[in-house]
C-alpha positions in Angstrom: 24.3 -16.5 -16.8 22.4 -18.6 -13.2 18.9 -17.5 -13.0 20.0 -16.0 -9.6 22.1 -13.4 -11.1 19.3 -12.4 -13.6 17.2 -9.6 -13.5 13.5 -10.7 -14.1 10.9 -8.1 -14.4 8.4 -7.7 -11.6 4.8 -8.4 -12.8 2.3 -7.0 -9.9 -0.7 -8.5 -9.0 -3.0 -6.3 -7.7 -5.5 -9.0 -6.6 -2.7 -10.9 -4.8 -0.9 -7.6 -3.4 -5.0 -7.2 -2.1 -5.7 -10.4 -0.9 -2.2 -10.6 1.1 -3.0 -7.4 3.1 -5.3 -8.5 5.4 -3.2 -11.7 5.7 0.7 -9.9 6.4 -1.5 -7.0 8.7 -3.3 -10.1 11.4 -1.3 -13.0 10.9 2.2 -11.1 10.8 1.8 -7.6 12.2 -1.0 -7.7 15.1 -2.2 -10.6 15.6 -5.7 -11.6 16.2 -7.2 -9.6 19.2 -7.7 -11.3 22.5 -6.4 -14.5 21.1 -2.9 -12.8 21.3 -3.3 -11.7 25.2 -3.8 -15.9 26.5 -0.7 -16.9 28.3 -0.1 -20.1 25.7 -1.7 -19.0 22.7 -0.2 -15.4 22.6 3.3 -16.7 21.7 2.2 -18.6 19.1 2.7 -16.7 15.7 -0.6 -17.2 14.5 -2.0 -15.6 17.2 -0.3 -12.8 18.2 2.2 -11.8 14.7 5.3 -12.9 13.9 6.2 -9.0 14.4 3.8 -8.5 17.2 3.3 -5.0 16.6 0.3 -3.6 18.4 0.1 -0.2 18.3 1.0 2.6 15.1 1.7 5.8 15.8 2.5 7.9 12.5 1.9 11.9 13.4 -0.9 13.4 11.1 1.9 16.4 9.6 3.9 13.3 8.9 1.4 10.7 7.1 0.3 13.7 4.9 3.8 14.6 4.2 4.2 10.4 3.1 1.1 11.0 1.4 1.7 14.3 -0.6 5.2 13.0 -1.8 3.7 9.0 -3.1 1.0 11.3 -5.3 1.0 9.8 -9.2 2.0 13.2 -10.3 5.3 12.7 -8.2 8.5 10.5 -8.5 9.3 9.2 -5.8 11.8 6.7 -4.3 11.3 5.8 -0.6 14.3 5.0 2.0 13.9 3.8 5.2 16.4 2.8 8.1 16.3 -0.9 8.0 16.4 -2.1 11.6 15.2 -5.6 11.7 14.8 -8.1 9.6 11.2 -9.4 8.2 9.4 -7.0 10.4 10.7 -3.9 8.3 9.6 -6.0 5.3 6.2 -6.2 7.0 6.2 -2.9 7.7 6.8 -2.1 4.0 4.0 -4.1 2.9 1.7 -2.3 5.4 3.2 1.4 4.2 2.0 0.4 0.7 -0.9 -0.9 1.5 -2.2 2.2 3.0 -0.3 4.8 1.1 0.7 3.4 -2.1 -0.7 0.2 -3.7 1.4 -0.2 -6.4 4.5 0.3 -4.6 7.5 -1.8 -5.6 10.4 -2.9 -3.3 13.7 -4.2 -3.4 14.9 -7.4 -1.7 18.1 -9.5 -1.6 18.3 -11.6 -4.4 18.6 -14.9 -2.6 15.3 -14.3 -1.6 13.9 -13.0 -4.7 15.5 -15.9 -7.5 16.7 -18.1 -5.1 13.8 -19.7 -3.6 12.8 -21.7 -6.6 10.9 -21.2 -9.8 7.4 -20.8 -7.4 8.7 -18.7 -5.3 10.0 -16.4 -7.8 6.5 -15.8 -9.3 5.4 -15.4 -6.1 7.9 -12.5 -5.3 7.6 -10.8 -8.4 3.8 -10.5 -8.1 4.1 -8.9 -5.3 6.3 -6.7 -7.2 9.9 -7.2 -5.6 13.0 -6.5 -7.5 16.0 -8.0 -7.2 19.3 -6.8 -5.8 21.9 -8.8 -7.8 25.5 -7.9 -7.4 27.0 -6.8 -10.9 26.3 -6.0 -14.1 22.9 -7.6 -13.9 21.3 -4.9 -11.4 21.6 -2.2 -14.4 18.5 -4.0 -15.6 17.5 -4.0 -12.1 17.6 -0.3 -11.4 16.5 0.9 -15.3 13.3 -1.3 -14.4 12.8 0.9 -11.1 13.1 4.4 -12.9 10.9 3.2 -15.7 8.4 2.0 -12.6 8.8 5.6 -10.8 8.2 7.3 -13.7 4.9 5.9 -14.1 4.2 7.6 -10.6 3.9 4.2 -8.4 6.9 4.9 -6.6 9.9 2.6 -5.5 11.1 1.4 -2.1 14.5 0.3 -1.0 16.7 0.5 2.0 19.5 2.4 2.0 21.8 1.3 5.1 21.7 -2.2 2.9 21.7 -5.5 5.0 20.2 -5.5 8.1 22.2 -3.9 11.3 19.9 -5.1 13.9 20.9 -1.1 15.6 17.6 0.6 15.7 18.8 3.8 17.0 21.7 4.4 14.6 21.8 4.8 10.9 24.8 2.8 9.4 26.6 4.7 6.7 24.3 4.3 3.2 24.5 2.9 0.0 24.6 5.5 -3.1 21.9 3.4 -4.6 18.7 5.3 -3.8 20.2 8.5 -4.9 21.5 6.7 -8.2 18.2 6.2 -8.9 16.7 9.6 -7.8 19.1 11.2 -10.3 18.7 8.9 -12.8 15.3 9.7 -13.2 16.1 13.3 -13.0 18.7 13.2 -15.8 15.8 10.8 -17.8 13.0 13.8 -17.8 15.4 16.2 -18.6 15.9 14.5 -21.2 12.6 14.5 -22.4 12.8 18.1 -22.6 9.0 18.1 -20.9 7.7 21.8 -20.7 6.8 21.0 -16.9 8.7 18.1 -15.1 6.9 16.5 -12.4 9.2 16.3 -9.5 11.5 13.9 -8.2 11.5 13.3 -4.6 13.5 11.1 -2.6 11.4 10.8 0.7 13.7 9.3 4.3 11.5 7.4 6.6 12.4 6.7 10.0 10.6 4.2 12.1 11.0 2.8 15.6 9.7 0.0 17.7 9.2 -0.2 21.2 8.0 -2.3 23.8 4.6 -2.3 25.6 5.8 -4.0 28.6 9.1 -4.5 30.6 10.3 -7.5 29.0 13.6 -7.8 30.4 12.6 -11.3 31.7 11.9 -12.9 28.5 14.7 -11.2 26.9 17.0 -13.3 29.3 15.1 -16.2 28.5 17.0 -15.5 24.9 20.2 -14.6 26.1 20.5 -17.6 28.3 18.9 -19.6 25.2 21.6 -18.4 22.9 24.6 -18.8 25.4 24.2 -22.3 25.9 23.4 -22.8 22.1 26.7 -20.9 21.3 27.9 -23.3 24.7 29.4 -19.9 25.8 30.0 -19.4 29.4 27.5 -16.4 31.1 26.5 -16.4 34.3 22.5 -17.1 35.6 22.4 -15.6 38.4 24.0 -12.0 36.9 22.0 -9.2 36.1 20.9 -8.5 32.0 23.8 -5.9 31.4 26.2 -8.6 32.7 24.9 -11.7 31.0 25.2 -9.2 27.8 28.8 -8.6 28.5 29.2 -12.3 28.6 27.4 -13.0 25.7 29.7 -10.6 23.4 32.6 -11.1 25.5 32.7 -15.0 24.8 31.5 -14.4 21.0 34.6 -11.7 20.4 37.1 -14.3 22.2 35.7 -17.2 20.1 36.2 -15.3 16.9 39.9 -14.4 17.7 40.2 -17.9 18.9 39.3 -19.1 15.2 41.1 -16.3 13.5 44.4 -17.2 16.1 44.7 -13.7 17.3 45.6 -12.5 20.9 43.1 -10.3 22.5 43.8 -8.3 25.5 42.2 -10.1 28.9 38.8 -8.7 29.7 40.0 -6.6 33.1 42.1 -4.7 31.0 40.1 -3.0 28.2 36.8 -2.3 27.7 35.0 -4.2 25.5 35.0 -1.8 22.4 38.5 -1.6 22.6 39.4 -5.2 22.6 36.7 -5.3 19.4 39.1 -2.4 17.9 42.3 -4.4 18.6 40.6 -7.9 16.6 39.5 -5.4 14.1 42.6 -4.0 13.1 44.6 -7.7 13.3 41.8 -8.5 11.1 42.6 -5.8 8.4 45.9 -6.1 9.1 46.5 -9.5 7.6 43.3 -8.6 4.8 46.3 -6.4 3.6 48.6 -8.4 3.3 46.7 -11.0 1.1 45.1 -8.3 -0.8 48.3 -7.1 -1.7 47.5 -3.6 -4.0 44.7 -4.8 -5.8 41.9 -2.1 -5.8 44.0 0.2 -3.5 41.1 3.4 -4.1 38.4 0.4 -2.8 37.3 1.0 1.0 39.0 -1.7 2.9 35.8 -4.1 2.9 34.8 -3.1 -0.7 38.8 -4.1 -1.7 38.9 -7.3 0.2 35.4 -8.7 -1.0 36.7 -8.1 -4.7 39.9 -9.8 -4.5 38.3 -12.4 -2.6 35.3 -12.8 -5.6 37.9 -12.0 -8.4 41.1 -14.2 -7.4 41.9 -17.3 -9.2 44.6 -18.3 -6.3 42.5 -20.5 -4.1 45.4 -20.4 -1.0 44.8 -16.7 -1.1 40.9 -17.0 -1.2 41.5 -19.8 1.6 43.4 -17.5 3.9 41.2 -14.1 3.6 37.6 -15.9 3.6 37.1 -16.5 7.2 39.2 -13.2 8.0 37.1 -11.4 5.9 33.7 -13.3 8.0 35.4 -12.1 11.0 35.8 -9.0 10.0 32.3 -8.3 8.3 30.5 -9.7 11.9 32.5 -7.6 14.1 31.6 -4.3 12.1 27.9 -4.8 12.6 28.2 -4.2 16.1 29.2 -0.5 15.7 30.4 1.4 18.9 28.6 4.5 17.3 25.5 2.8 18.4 26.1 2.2 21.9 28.3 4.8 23.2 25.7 6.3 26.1 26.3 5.0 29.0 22.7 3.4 29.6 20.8 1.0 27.3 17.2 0.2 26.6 15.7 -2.9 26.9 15.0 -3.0 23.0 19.0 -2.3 22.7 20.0 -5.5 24.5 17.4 -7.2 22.9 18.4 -6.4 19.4 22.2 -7.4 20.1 21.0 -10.7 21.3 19.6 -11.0 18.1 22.4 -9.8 16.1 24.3 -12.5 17.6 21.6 -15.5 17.4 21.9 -14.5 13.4 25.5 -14.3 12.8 26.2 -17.1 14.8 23.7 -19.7 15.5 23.6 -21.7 12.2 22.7 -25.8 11.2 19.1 -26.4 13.1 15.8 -25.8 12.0 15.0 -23.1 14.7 18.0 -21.4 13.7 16.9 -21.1 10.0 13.4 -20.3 11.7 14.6 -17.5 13.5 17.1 -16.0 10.8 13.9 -16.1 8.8 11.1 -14.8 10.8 13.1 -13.6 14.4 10.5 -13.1 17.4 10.3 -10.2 19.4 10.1 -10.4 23.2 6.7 -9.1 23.3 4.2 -7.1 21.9 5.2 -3.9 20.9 4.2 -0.3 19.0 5.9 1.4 15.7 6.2 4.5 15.9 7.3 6.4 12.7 8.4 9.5 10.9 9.0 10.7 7.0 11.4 13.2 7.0 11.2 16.2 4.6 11.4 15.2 1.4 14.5 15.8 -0.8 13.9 17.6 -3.8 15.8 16.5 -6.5 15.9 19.5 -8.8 16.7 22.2 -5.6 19.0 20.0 -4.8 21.3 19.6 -7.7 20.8 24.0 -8.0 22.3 23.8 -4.1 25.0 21.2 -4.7 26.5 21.3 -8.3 29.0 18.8 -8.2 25.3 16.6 -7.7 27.3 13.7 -6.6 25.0 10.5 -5.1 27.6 10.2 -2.3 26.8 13.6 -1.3 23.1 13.1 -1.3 23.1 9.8 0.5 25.3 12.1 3.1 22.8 14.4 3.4 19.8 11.6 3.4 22.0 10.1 6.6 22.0 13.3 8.5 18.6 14.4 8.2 17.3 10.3 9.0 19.2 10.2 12.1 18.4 13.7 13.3 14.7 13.0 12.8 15.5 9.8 14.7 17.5 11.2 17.8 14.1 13.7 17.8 12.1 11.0 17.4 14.0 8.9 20.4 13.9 11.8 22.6 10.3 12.0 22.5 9.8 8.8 23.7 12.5 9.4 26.6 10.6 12.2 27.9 7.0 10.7 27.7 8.3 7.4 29.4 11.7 6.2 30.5 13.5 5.2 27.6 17.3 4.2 29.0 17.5 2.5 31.7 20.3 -0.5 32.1 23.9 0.3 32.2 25.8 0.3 29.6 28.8 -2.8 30.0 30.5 -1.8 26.4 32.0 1.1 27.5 33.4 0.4 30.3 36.4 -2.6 32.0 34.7 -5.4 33.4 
């Protein structure tokens, strides 16, 4: 077995994991003060974060409610929403630094093992395990019960790969709640006299800007389009150029998949991204054929694509299945209101610039460490912790399907609370929406 598809365990080092904190909270998060407000210097990564996030707002009820549930005597595995990517990994590192130091996380395994032999250490003293795909992540996720066990605590997030939706859970992965009950059925076992309890505590979190930065999000639209060499309009307003922007991308990928799409004056845009859609599956089908028939359509597909030994058939559902995989991470579920935030358009920009914009070294750059439009503040939320043990007394078919259900509901409730909040102190939605309706 490839070193990338074996599980290595983490080894922490609490002098590294101390000596980085100061390092991922200036250089990454905020920045270095006044340095970071100069017209030049301030967009320079060094200066002002590769996150840029100036402000943190965590209510008191809240960070004692993180607190109470990370306590040694607790197990407790941490899940939350999963936004953006490397800032929610900064924002991980800073959550453990202030509220659990010996915290460990999950990561992709690309980036754990597949980095090099340096790297590797590297990761795994800063105590990161490794999602591997298969039967390898069994050694994987025995490592993180053994871990929570010991009362450290262990963070992964659920939604899986990054969405780049902010305001809108994707549907989650069972793994957090494999864990959870794992952990549960493992001190059971131990028949202990008084179990400590096993928590699985949601965290929302939100970022917002400071400023109206509508103008250097164009800068970025405009910068993509002609990178994509896509066709959007100057002198049009953001909403427009947006249109544009997703318009040309959705064409282009029907183009390459050689499916008709419906002209843009005649559907709105989430309906002509419905019609590719179900081309898409359509012909998925029929090269599956009935392999895996109980799989979920992407879960089927992405098996007899890994598992088939008839290359014309991988041939003919890889891109397809590339297609099809893009187009679901822009969800309609996410932007169904008919007025967006800056931080939405933003964020679909950025969707886009990573799904698409591939081969230079700003592109692997910006896949790698993506730049907000400005400076901005987090403001988060830890939702009531689930109780394990009550839990399994209130559900007793105890499925980890049913808790990640019910981890989803409560996440985006405290998020639409947490959203509306922010509306009512300040303006929150204010561009038109141009999915929803014909152009």
């Amino acid at each position: 077995m490839s070193r990338l598809h074996t599980f290595v365990t983490p080894r922490p080092d609490a002098a590294l994991m101390q000596f980085l904190v100061p390092v991922n909270r200036w250089l990454n998060l905020h920045g270095v003060p006044l340095l970071r407000d100069l017209p030049v210097l301030g967009r320079l990564p060094g200066f002002s974060g590769v996150a840029d996030i100036r402000e943190w707002h965590v209510p008191r009820e809240h960070e004692a409610r993180l607190q109470q549930a990370l306590s040694p005597r607790n197990v407790s595995f941490i899940g939350p929403n999963h936004p953006e990517f490397f800032t929610d990994w900064m924002i991980d590192k800073e959550l453990s630094a202030r509220y659990a130091p010996q915290l460990a996380s999950w990561a992709t395994h690309t980036v754990v093992n597949g980095m090099g032999a340096a790297m590797q250490r590297f990761w795994l003293r800063n105590n990161l395990i490794a999602q591997i795909p298969g039967a390898a992540s069994q050694a994987a996720k025995q490592h993180s019960v053994d871990w929570a066990l010991q009362g450290h605590g262990v963070l992964l997030h659920p939604e899986g790969a990054v969405g780049w939706h902010a305001d809108w859970l994707a549907p989650l992965f069972p793994g957090i709640a494999e864990l959870a009950l794992s952990a549960h059925a493992r001190l059971q076992a131990m028949g202990l006299e008084r179990m400590p309890p096993v928590h699985i505590v949601p965290v929302v979190w939100k970022l917002r800007f400071l400023h109206d930065e509508t103008r250097a999000i164009r800068r970025e639209l405009l910068w993509t389009a002609a990178r994509l060499r896509l066709d959007v309009s100057p002198d049009a307003d953001l909403p427009q150029q947006l249109f544009q922007l997703l318009s040309g991308v959705l064409e282009r990928e029907a183009t390459r998949c050689d499916i008709g799409l419906p002209l843009r004056h005649e559907q709105a845009y989430f309906e002509r991204q419905l019609h590719l859609q179900q081309q898409l599956a359509t012909r998925l089908d029929l090269l599956a054929g009935a392999e895996h028939a109980s799989l979920s359509q992407g879960r089927r597909w992405s098996r007899v694509l890994r598992e088939s030994q008839d290359e014309s058939q991988r041939q003919g559902m890889k891109p397809l299945l590339a297609a099809w995989e893009r187009l679901q991470r822009l969800a309609p579920a996410a932007y169904s209101q008919p007025l967006l935030a800056q931080e939405q358009v933003a964020e679909c920009i950025k969707r886009v610039r990573n799904d698409y914009c591939k081969g230079r070294l700003r592109d692997t750059l910006n896949a790698f460490f993506p730049r907000p439009a400005g400076p901005r503040a987090l403001y988060m939320r830890v939702v009531e912790p689930i109780d394990i043990s009550r839990w399994l007394l209130e559900q007793p078919d105890g499925s980890a399907a049913a808790l990640v259900a019910q981890m989803r509901i409560s996440m985006q409730q405290e998020l639409n609370s947490l959203l509306d909040g922010l509306h009512k102190r300040e303006p929150y939605w204010t561009l038109p929406n141009p999915l929803i309706s014909r152009a």
